[in-house]
C-alpha positions, 0 to 999 in steps of 0.5 A: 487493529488495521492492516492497510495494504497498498500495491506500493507506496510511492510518495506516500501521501495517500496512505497518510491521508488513511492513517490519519483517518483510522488513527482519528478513529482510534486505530492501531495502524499497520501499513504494509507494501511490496515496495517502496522508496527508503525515504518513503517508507521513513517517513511512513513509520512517522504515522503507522505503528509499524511500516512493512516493505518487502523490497526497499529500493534505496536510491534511483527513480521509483515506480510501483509498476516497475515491480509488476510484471503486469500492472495495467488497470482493471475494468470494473467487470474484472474487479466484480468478477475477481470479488465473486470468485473470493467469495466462492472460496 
């Protein structure tokens, strides 16, 4: 069983491309987010075995960042010292 946990799925595609990849390998797949388009996430429960979407919008333009209050890239300096501090937990 696999959780694949994405910031958002917007079109959906590349989370796609991993399921096929864990489903290839014999994976159970759960794919969840907290947002996305209705659509999206339809066409997501074609692939996953289950699709978990805290906040569906249901019509307008979609973007994940507009879900965040902040949504800017990490530094990779960030990122190796956010992984440091989990594994002192």
């Amino acid at each position: 069983r696999v959780l694949l946990v994405d910031d958002g799925f917007a079109s959906g595609y590349t989370a796609i491309a991993a399921i096929e990849l864990l489903k290839k390998k014999g994976a159970v797949v759960y794919a969840a987010a907290p947002c996305s388009p209705s659509d999206t996430v339809n066409l997501l429960k074609k692939y996953a075995d289950e699709v978990i979407v805290i906040q569906v919008q249901r019509f307008g333009a979609f973007a994940v960042a507009s879900y965040y209050e902040d949504f800017r890239d990490l530094t990779d300096e960030e990122v190796i010292e956010s992984l440091k501090e989990v594994e002192n937990l």
